[in-house]
DSSP file (Angstrom, degrees, kcal/mol; ACC not computed):
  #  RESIDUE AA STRUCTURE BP1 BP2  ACC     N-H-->O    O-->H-N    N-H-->O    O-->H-N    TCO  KAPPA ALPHA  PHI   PSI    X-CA   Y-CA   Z-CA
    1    1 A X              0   0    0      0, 0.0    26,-2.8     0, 0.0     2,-0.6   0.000 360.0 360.0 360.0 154.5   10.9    6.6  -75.9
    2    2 A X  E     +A   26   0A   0     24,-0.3     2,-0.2    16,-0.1    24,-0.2  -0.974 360.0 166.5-136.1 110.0   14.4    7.3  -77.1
    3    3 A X  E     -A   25   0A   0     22,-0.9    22,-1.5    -2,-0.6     2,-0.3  -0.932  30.7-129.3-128.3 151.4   14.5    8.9  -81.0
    4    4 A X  E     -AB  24  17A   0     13,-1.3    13,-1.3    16,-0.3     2,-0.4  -0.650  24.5-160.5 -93.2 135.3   17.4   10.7  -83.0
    5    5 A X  E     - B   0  16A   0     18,-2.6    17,-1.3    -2,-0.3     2,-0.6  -0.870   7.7-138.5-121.8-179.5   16.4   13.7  -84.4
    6    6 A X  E     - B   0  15A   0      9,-2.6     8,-5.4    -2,-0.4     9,-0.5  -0.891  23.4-166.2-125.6 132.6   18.2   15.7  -87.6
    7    7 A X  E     - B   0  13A   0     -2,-0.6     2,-0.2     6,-0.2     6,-0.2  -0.710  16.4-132.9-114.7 169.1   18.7   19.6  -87.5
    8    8 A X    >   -     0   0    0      4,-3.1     3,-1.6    -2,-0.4     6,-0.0  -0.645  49.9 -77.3-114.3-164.4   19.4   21.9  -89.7
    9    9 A X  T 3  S+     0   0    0      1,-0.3    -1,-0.1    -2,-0.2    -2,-0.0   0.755 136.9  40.2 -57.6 -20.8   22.2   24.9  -89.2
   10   10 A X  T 3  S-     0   0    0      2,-0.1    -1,-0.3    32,-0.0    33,-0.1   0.615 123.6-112.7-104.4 -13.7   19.3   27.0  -86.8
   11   11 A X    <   +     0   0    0     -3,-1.6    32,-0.6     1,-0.3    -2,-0.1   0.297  58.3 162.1  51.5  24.1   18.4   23.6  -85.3
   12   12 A X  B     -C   42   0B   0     30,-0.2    -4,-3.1     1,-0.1     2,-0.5  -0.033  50.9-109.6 -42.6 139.5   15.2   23.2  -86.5
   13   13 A X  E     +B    7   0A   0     28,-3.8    -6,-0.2    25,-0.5    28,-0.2  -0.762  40.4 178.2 -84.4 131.1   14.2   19.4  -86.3
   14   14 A X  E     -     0   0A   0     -8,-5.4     2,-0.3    -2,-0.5    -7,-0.1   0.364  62.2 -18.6-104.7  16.0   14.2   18.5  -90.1
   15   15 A X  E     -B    6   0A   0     -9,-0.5    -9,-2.6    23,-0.2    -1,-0.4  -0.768  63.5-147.2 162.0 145.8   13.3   14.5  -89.7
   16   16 A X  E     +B    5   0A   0     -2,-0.3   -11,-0.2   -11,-0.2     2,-0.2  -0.738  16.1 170.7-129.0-167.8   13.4   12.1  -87.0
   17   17 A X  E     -B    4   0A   0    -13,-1.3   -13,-1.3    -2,-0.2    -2,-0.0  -0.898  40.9-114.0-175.7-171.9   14.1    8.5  -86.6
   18   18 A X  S    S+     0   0    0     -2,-0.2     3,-0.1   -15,-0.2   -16,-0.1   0.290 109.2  38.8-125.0   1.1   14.8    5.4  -83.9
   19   19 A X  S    S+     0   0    0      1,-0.4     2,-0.5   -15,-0.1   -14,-0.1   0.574 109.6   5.9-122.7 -47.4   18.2    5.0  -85.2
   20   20 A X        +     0   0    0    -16,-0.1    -1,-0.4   -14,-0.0   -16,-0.3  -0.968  60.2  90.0-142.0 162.7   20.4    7.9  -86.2
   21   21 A X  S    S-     0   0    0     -2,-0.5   -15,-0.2     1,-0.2    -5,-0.0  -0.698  70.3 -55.5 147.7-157.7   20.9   11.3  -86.4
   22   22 A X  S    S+     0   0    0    -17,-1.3    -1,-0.2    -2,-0.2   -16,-0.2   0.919 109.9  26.7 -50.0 -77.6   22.3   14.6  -84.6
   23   23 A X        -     0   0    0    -18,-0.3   -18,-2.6    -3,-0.1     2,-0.4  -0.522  68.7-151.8 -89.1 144.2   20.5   14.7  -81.4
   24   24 A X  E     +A    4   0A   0    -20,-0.2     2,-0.3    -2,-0.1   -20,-0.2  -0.884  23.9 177.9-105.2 171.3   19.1   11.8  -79.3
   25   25 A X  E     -A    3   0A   0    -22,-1.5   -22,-0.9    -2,-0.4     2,-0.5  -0.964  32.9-143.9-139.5 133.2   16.7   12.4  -77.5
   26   26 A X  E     +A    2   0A   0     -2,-0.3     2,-0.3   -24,-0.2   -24,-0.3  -0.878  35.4 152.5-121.7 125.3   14.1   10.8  -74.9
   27   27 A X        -     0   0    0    -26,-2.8     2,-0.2    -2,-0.5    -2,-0.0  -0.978  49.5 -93.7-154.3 149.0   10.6   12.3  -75.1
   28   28 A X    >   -     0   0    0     -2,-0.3     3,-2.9     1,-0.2    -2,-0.0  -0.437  33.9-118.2 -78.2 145.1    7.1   10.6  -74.2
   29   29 A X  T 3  S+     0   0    0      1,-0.3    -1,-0.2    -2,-0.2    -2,-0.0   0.498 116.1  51.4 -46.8 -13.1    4.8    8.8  -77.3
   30   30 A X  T 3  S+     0   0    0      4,-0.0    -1,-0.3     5,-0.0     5,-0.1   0.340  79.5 131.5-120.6  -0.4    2.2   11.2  -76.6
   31   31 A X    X   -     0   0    0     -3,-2.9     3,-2.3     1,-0.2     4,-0.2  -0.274  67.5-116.5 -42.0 131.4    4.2   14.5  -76.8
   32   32 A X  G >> S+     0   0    0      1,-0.3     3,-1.6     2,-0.2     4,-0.5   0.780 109.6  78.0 -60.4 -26.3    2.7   17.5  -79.0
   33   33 A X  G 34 S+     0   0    0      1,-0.3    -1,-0.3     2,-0.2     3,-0.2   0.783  98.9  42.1 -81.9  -1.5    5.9   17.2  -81.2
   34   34 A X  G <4 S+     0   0    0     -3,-2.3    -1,-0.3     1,-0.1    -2,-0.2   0.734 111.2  54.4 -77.6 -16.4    4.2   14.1  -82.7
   35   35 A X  T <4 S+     0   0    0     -3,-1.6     2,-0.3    -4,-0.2    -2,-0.2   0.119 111.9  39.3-101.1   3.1    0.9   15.6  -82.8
   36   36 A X  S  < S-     0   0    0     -4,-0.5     2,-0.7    -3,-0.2     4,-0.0  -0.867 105.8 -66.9-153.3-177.3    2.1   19.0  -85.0
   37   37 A X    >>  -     0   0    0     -2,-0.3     3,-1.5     1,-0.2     4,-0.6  -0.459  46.7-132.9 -83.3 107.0    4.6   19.5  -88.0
   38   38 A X  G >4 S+     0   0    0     -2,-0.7     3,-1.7     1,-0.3   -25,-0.5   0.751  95.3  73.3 -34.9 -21.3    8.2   18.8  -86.7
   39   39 A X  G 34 S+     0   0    0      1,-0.2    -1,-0.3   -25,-0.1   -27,-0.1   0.124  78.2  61.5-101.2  42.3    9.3   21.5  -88.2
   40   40 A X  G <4 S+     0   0    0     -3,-1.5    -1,-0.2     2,-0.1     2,-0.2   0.230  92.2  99.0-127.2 -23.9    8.1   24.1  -86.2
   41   41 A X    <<  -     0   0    0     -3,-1.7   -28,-3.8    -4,-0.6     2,-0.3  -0.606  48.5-177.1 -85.6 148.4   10.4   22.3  -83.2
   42   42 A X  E     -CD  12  49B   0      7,-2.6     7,-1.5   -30,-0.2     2,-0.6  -0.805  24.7-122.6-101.1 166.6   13.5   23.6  -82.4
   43   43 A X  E     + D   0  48B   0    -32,-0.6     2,-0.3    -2,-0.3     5,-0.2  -0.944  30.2 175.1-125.0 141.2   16.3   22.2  -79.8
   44   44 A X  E >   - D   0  47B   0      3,-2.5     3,-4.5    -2,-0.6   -33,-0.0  -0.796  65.7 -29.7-118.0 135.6   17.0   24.6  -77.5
   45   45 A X  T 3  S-     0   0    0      1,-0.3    -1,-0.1    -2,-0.3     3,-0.1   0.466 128.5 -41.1  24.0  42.6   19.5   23.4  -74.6
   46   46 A X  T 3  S+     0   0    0      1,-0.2     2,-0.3   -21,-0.0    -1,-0.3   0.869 126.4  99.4  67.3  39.8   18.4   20.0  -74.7
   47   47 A X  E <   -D   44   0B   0     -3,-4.5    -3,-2.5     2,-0.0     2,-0.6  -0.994  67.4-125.2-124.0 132.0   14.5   21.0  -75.1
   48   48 A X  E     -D   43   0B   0     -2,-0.3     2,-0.4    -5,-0.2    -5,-0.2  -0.899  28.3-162.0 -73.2 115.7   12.1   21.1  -78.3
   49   49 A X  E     -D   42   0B   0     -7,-1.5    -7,-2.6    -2,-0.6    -2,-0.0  -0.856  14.1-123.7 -75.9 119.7   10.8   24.1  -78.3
   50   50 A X        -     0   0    0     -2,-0.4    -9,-0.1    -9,-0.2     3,-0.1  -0.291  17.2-147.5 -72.7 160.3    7.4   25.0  -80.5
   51   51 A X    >>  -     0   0    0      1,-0.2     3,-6.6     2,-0.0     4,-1.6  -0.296  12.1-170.1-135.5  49.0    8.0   27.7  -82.8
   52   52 A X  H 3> S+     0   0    0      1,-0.3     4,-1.9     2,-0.2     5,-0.3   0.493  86.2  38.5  -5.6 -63.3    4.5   29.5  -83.0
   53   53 A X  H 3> S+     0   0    0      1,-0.3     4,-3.0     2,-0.3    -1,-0.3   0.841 108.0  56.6 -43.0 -57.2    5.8   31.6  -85.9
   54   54 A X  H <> S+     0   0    0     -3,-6.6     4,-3.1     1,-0.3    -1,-0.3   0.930 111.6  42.5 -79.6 -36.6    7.6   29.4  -87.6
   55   55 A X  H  X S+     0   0    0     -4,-1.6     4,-2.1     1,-0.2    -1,-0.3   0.942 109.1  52.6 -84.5 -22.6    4.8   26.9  -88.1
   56   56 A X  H >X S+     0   0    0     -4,-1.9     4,-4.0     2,-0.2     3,-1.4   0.997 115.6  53.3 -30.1 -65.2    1.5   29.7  -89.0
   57   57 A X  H 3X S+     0   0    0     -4,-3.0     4,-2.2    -5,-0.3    -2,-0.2   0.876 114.8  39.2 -45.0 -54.6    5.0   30.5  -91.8
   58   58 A X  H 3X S+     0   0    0     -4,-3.1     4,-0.8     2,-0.2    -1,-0.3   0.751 114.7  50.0 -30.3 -49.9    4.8   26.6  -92.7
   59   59 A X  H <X S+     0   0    0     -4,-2.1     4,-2.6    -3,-1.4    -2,-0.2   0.854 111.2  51.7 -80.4 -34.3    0.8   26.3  -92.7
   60   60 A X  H  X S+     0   0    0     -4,-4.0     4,-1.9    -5,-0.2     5,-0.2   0.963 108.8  48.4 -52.6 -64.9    0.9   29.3  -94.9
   61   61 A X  H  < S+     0   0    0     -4,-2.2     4,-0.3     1,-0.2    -2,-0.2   0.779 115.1  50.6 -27.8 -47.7    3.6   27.6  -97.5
   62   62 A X  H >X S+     0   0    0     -4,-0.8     4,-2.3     2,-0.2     3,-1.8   0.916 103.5  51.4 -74.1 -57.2    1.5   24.8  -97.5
   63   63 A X  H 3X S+     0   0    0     -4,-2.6     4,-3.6     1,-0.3    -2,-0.2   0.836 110.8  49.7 -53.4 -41.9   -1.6   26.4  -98.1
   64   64 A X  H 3X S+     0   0    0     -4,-1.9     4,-0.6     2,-0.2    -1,-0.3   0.703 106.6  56.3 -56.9 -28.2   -0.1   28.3 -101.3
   65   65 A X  H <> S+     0   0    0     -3,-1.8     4,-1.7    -4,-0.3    -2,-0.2   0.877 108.7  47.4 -94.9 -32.9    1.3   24.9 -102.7
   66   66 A X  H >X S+     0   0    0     -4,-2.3     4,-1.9     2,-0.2     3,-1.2   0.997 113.8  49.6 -44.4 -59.5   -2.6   23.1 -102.5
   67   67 A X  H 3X S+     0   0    0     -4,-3.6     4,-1.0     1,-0.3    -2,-0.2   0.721 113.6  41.4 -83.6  -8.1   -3.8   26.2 -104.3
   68   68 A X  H 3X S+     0   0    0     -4,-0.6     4,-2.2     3,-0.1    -1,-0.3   0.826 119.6  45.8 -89.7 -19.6   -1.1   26.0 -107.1
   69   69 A X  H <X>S+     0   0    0     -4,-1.7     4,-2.9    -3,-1.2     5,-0.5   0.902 113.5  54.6 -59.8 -41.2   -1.5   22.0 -107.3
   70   70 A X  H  X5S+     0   0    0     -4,-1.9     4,-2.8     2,-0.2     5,-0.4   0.951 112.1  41.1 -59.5 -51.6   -5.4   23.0 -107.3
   71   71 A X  H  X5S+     0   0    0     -4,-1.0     4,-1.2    -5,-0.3     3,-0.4   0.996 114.5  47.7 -76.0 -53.4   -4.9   25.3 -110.2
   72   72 A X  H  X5S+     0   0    0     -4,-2.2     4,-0.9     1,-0.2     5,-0.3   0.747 109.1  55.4 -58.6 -18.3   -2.6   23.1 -112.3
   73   73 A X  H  X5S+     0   0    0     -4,-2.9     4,-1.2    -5,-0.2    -1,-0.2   0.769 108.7  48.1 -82.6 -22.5   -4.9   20.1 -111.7
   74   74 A X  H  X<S+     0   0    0     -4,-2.8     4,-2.3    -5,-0.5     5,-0.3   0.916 116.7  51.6 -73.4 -68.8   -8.2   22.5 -113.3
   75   75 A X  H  X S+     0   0    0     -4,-1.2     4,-2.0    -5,-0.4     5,-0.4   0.879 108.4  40.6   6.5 -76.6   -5.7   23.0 -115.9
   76   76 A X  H >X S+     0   0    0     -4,-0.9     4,-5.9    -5,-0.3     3,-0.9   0.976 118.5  46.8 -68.1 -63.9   -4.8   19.7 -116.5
   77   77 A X  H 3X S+     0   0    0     -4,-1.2     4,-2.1    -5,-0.3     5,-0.4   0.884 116.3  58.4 -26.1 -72.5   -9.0   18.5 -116.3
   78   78 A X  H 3< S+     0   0    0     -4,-2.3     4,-0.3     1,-0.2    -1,-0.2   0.669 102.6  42.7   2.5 -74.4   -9.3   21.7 -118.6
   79   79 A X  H <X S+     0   0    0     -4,-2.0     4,-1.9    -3,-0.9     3,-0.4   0.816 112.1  53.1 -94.9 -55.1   -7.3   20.8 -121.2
   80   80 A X  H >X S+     0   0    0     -4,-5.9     3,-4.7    -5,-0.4     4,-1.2   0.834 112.2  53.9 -45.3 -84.9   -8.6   16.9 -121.5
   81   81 A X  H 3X S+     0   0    0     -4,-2.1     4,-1.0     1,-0.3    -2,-0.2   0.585 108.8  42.7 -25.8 -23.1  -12.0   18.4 -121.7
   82   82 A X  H 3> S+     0   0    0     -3,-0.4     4,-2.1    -5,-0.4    -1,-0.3   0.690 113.5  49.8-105.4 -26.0  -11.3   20.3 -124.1
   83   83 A X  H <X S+     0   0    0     -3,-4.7     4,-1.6    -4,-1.9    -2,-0.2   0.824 110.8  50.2 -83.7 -21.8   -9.3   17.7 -126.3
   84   84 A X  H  X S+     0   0    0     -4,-1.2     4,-1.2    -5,-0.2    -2,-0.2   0.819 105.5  62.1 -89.4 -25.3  -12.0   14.9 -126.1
   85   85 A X  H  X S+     0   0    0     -4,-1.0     4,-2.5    -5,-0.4     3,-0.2   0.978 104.6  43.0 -49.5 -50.4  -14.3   17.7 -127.2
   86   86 A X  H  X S+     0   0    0     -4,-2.1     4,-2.1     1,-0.2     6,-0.2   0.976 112.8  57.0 -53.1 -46.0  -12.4   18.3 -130.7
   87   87 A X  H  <>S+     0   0    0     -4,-1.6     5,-3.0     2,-0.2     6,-0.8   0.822  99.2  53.8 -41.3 -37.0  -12.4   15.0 -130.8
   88   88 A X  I  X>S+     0   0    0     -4,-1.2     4,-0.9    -3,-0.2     5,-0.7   0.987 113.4  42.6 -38.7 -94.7  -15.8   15.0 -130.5
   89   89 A X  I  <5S+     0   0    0     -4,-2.5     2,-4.2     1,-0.3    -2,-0.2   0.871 108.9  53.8 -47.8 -74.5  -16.2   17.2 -133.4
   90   90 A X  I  <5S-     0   0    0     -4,-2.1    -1,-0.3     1,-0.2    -2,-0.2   0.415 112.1-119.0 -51.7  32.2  -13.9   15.8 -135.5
   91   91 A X  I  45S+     0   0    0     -2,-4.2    -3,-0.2     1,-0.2    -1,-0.2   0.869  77.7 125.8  42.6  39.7  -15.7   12.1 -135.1
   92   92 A X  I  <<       0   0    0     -5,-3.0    -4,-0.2    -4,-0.9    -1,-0.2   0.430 360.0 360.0-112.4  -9.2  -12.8   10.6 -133.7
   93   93 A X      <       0   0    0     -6,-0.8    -5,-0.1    -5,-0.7    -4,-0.1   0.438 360.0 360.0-128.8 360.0  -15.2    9.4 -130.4
């Protein structure tokens, strides 16, 4: 199948599509770079190359950004619980 990809300055794929972008490309429907985070491939001399490193560096990023969503959603939960309790006590519920 024949897709466009978009790089950035290092040529990291940063999105791909069936219509535009930097590179086209022709690569089979079942190729790992559908199966793992595009932004681990680079293009290398008219190859994607996986970027072992880069994507651990990714999974890592990722992991940090759950566990600050995680804590600002206990937070949030937190802070209702604790306003429909006053409520409570003040008879307002």
């Amino acid at each position: 199948m024949v897709i466009y990809l978009n790089l950035d300055d290092s040529n990291y794929v940063t999105g791909h599509g069936t219509d535009d972008g930097d590179v086209k490309i022709d690569i089979d429907k079942e190729h790992e770079f559908f199966k793992t985070d595009i932004h681990a491939w680079q293009y290398v001399d008219g190859e994607l190359i996986f970027d072992e490193e880069r994507n651990k560096k990714i999974t890592q990023e990722r992991e940090i950004e759950e566990q600050k969503i995680s804590k600002e959603e206990r937070n949030e939960m937190a802070m209702l619980e604790l306003a429909n309790l006053v409520a409570e006590l003040k008879g307002e519920l």
